[in-house]
Structures are given as structure tokens and as C-alpha cells.
C-alpha positions as CSV (number, residue, x, y, z in Angstrom):
1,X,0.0,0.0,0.0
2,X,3.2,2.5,1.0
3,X,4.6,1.6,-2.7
4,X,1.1,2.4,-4.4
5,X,0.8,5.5,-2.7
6,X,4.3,6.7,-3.2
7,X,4.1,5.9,-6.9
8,X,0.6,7.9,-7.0
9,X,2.3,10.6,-5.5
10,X,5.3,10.5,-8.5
11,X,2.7,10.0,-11.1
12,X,0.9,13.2,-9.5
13,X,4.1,15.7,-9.5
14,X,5.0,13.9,-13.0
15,X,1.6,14.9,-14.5
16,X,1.6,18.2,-12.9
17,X,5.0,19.1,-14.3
18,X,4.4,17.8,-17.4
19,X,1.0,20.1,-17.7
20,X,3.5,22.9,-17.3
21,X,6.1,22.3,-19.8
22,X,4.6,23.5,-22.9
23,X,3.7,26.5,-20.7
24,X,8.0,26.8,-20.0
25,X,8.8,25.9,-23.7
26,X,6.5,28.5,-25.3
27,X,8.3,31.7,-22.7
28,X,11.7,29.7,-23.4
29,X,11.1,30.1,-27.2
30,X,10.0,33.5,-27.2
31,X,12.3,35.5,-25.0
32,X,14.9,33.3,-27.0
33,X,13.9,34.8,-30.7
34,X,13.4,38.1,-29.2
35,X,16.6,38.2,-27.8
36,X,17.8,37.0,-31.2
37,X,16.6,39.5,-33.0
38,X,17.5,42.0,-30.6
39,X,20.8,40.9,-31.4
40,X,20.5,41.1,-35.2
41,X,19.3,44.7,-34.8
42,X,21.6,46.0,-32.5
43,X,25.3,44.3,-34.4
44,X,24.4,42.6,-37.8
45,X,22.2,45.5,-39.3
46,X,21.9,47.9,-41.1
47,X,23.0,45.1,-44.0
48,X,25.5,47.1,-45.9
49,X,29.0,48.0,-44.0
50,X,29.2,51.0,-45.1
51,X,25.7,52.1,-43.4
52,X,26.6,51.0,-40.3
53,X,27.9,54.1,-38.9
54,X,25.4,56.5,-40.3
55,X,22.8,59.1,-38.3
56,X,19.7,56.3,-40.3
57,X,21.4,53.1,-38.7
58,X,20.7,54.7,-35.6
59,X,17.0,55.9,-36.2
60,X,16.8,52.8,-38.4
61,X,17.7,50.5,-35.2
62,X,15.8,52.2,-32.5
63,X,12.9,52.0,-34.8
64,X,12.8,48.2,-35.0
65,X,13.3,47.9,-31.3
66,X,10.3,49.9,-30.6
67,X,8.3,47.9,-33.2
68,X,9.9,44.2,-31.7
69,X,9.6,45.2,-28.0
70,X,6.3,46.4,-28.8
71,X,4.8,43.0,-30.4
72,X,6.9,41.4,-27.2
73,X,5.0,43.7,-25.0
74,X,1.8,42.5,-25.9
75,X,2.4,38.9,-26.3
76,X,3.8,38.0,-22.5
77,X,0.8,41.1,-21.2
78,X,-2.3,38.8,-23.1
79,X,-0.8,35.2,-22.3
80,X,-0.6,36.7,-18.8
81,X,-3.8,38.1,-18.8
82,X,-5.3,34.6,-20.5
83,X,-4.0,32.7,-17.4
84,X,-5.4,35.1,-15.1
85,X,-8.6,35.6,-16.7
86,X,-10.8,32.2,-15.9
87,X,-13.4,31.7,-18.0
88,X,-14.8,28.3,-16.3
89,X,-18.6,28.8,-13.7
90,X,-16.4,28.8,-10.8
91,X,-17.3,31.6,-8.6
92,X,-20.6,32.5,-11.7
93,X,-23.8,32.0,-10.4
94,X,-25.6,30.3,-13.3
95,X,-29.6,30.2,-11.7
96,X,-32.0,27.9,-12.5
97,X,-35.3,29.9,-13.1
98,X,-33.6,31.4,-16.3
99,X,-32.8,27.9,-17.6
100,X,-34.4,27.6,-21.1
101,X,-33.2,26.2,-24.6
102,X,-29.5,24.4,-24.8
103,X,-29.1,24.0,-21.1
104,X,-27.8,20.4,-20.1
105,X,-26.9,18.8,-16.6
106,X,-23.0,18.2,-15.9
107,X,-22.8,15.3,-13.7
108,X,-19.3,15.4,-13.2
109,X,-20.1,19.4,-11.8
110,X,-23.5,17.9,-10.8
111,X,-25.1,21.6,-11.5
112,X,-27.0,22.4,-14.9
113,X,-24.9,24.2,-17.2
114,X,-26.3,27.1,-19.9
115,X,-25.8,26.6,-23.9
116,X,-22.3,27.1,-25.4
117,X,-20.9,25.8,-22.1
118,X,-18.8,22.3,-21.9
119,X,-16.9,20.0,-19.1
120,X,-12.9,20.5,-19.9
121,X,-11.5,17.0,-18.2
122,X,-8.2,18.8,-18.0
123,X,-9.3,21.9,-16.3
124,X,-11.8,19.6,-14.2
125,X,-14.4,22.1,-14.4
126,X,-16.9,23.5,-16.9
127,X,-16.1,26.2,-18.9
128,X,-17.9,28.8,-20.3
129,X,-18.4,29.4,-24.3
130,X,-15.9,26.9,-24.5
131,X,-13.6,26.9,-27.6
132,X,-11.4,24.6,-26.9
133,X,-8.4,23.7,-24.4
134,X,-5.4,25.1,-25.5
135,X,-2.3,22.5,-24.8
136,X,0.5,25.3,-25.1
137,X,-1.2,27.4,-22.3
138,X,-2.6,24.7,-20.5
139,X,-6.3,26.7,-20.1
140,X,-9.4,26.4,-21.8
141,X,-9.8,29.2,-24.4
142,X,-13.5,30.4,-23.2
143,X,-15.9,33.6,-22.8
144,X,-14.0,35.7,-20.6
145,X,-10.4,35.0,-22.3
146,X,-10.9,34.3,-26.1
147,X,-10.0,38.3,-26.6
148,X,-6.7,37.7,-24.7
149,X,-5.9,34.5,-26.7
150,X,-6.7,36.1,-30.0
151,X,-4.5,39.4,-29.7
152,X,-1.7,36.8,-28.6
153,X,-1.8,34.7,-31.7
154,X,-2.4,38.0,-33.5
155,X,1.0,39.7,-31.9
156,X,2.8,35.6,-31.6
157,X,2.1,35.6,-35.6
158,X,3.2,39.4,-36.7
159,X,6.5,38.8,-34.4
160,X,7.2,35.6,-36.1
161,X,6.8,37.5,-39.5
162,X,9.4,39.9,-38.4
163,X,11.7,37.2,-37.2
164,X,11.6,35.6,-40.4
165,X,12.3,38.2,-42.6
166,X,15.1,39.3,-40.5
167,X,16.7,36.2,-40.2
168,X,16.4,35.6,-43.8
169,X,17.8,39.0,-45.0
170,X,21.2,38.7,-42.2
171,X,21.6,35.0,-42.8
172,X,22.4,35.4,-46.2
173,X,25.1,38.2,-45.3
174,X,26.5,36.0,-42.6
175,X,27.4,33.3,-45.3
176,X,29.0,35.5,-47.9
177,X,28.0,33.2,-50.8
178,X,24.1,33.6,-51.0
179,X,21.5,30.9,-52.2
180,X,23.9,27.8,-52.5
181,X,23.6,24.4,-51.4
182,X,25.4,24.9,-48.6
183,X,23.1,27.6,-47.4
184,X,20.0,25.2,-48.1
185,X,21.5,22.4,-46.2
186,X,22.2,24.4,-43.5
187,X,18.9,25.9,-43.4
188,X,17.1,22.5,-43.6
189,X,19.4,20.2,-41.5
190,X,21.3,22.5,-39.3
191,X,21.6,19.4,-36.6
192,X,23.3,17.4,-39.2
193,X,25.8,19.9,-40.5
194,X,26.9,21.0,-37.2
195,X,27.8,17.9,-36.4
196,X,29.3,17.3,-39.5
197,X,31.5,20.3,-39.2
198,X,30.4,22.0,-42.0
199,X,29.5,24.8,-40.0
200,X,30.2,26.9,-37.2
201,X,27.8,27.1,-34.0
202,X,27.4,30.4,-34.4
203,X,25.9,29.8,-38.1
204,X,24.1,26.6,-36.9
205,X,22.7,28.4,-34.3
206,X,20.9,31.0,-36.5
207,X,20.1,28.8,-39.0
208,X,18.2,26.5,-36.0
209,X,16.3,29.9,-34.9
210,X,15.1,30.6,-38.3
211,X,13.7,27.3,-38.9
212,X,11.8,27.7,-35.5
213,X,11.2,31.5,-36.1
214,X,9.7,29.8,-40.2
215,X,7.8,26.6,-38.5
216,X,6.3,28.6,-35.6
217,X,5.3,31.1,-38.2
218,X,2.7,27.9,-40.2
219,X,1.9,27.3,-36.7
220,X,0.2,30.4,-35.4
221,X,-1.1,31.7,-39.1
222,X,-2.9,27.9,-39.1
223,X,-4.4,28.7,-35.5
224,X,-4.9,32.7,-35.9
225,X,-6.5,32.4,-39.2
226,X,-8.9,29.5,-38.2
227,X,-10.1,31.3,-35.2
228,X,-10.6,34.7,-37.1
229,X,-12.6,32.8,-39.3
230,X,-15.0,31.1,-36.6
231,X,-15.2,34.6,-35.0
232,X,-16.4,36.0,-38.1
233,X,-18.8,33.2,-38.4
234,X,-20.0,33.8,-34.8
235,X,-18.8,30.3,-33.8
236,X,-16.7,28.1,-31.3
237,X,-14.3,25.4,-32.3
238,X,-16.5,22.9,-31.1
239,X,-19.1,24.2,-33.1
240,X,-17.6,25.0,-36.5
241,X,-18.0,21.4,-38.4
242,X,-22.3,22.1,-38.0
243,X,-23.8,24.0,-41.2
244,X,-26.4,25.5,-38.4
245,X,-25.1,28.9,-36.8
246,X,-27.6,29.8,-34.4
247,X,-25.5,32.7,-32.6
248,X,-24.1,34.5,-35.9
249,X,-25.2,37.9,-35.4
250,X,-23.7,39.4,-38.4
251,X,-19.9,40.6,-38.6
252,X,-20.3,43.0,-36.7
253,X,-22.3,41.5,-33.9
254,X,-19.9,38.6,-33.7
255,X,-17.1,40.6,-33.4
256,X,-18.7,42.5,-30.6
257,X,-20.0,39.6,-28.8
258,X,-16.3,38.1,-29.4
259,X,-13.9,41.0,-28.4
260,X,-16.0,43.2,-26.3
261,X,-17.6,46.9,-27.6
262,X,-14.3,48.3,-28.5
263,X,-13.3,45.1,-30.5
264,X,-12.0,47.8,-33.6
265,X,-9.5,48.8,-31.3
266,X,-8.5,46.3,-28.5
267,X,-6.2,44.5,-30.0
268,X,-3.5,46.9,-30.0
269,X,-3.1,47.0,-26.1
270,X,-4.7,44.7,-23.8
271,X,-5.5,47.9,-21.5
272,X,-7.7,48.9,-23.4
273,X,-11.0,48.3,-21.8
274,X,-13.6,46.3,-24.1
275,X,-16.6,44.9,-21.9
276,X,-18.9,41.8,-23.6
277,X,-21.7,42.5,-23.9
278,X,-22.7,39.0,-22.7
279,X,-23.0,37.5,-19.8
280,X,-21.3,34.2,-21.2
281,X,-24.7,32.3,-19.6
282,X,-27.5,33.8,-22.0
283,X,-26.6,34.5,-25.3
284,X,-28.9,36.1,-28.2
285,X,-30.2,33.8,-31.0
286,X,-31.3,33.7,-34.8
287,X,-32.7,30.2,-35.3
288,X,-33.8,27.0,-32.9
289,X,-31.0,25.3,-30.8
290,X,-32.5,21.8,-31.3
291,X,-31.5,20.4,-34.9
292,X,-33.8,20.3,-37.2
293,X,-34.7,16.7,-38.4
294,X,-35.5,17.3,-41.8
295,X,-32.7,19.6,-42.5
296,X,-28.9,17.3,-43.5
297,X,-25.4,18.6,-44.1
């Protein structure tokens, strides 16, 4: 019984620390291209040698450090806000004399839950206008956070942009021989050329962030584009694959009901105050929850 319990107690740190881990990669690769960058601003650029010493490389270099620190800004301020920002019916109260259309019964919560809302088995708890549970923040994406979320893939995805064009334009220079197959190699199979000894670990090492800074890039324009299209469409991920839309309130009530009032402007600074106009228990409706029998996809 000791060597169950022991074990259970190891399986429960294990699990714990492994919830967290995509939580320490994520920070770990972001302050790490940032700095990157940083560095490519501040000692590789301008490009040209003979620019380096001018009044614009100055004013052309604090000028990209107020755009990169900028997008940086934002990114760690929403994914700090999206953790702090709970969007399950802990602390809500939910009330049973409004219960109407789309409610259900959570037995694992054992307390009826309104339409749109959904038990998260990794969050233990059920979540309101839950999207989805996001694996690289380890929260559910919901009501109260889906703004927070959505300005950081927005901010995650122009960053990456950046990084990628500025690694591609300095790599380049770094080699001193352009497009060859050296370059390609290196840019494809860093791992295998440094240890080779083709290259330098000072070249592998920006040819391995530029491959992250390229893959991350797919990455978030998959997930940012994807979710600006269901918020246009007035839907949830777990929605999105039914041809019924019985909360699209037209573009511009589903961004308002998504981002909050000031949703044309809230993106650029997550101080900027933009109140739902939802509760995230009652929400408005164009057409019958229940399917409609006769109707097929």
C-alpha cells in the first residue's frame, strides 16, 4: 500500500510538471527569438558595412526595437492576462429559473450548465463558451479569455513574420556566398551539418532559430487564421464542423460579442477596456437550438 501511494504521489508531481512544460517551452522560445533579434538589430544591421555608422542606422535600429519590443509587450501582457482571466462557472452564479433552450446537466459538476458551455476534463471544471483547451497554455480558451488569446496569436504571428524576414535578409550576409547548397543544407538540417562540421555554431545556431522562427510562423497563421474565421462566423471550435449557426449575429455583432464593444480597437493593447456585452450564460439567437430533423449537411 506504501509503494502504491508513493508511486501515486510520483505520477501526480510527473503529471503536474508535465501540464506545465509547454507553458516553459512556449516563454523559453519567445524570449529566446526576441533576444535573437535584438541581437540582429543592434550588431548585424543595417545590412551594408558601409551604413553601419550613419545618423539612419541609428534611427533605423531604434525604430525596430520599438516595433519588436512592442509586439513582445503584448504577447507576455495577453498570455498573462489569458492565465489570469478564468473563463470556467467557478465563482458564476448560473440560476436555475432562467434555464431555457440548450441548457444540459453536468454530472461530473452535478449543476446544470447554460448553452455554449462544456466540461474541460483537463481543467476539471466546466467552462464557459468553451472553444477549446489550449495545450500550449494549458487553459481552456472560453468567454472571458478568447480576446486575450486572439490578440496573442495575432502579436505571436506578426512577431514571427518579423523574425523571419530578419533572419532571412542577415543569414544570407553572414554566409558570404548567397543561395547555395550549402546555405539550403544548413537551413534544412542544421543538426546534421553541425555535427558534420560544415559549419560553425554560431551559423548553426541562427540557421536552428530561423527554422523555429519559419515553423512557428505555419503554426500560429494555421491557428490565428482558423479562429478569425470562426469569429467572423460567430462560432466556437466545437461548433464550427455544423452548417447551423444559431449565434451569428452578423460581422459586426460577432465581433462585438467576441472581443468586447471596442473590439476595432482592443487589440493593439490589452489595456484597453472592451466589456462583452454578454454575460457568457445567456446569449442572443437567430434560429432554434434543437437540430432540425429534416434539415442534412
Amino acid at each position: 500500500m506504501t509503494w502504491f501511494s508513493f508511486a501515486g504521489r510520483v505520477w501526480d508531481r510527473v503529471e503536474k510538471t508535465c501540464l506545465h512544460l509547454p507553458i516553459v517551452l512556449n516563454t523559453v522560445l519567445v524570449f529566446s527569438i526576441t533576444a535573437e533579434v535584438s541581437y540582429l538589430v543592434l550588431v548585424e544591421a543595417p545590412l551594408q558595412p558601409d551604413q553601419k555608422k550613419t545618423q539612419w542606422s541609428t534611427v533605423w535600429k531604434t525604430l525596430h526595437l520599438l516595433v519588436q519590443y512592442f509586439m513582445f509587450g503584448n504577447i507576455i501582457w495577453n498570455a498573462s492576462l489569458f492565465l489570469k482571466t478564468s473563463p470556467s462557472i467557478q465563482g458564476v452564479f448560473l440560476g436555475s429559473e432562467g434555464m431555457a433552450q440548450g441548457w444540459r446537466y453536468c454530472y461530473t459538476c452535478e449543476t446544470h450548465t447554460p448553452p455554449r458551455c462544456s466540461h474541460c476534463y483537463d481543467c476539471k471544471v466546466c467552462v464557459l463558451r468553451r472553444d477549446h483547451h489550449c495545450v500550449f497554455f494549458g487553459q481552456c480558451v472560453g468567454f472571458r479569455n478568447y480576446r486575450y488569446f486572439l490578440s496573442c496569436l495575432l502579436f505571436m504571428w506578426t512577431g514571427l513574420l518579423y523574425a523571419v524576414v530578419m533572419n532571412a535578409e542577415v543569414f544570407i550576409i553572414i554566409l558570404k556566398e548567397g543561395v547555395t547548397l550549402h546555405s539550403i543544407l544548413l537551413l534544412l538540417m542544421p543538426w546534421i551539418m553541425l555535427v558534420s562540421g560544415q559549419v560553425t555554431a554560431r551559423a548553426f545556431a541562427f540557421a536552428f532559430i530561423a527554422d523555429t522562427c519559419v515553423l512557428g510562423f505555419l503554426l500560429v497563421a494555421a491557428f490565428l487564421f482558423f479562429h478569425l474565421f470562426l469569429l467572423l462566423r460567430g462560432q466556437t471550435t466545437r461548433e464550427w464542423y455544423s452548417i447551423r449557426r444559431p449565434y451569428n449575429l452578423g460581422l459586426l455583432g460577432n465581433l462585438r460579442h467576441g472581443l468586447g464593444t471596442h473590439w476595432y480597437i482592443c487589440w493593439l493593447c490589452p489595456l484597453i477596456p472592451s466589456p462583452l456585452p454578454g454575460d457568457g450564460i445567456h446569449f442572443q439567437v437567430t434560429e432554434s437550438l434543437e437540430p432540425d430533423p429534416n434539415r442534412s449537411r
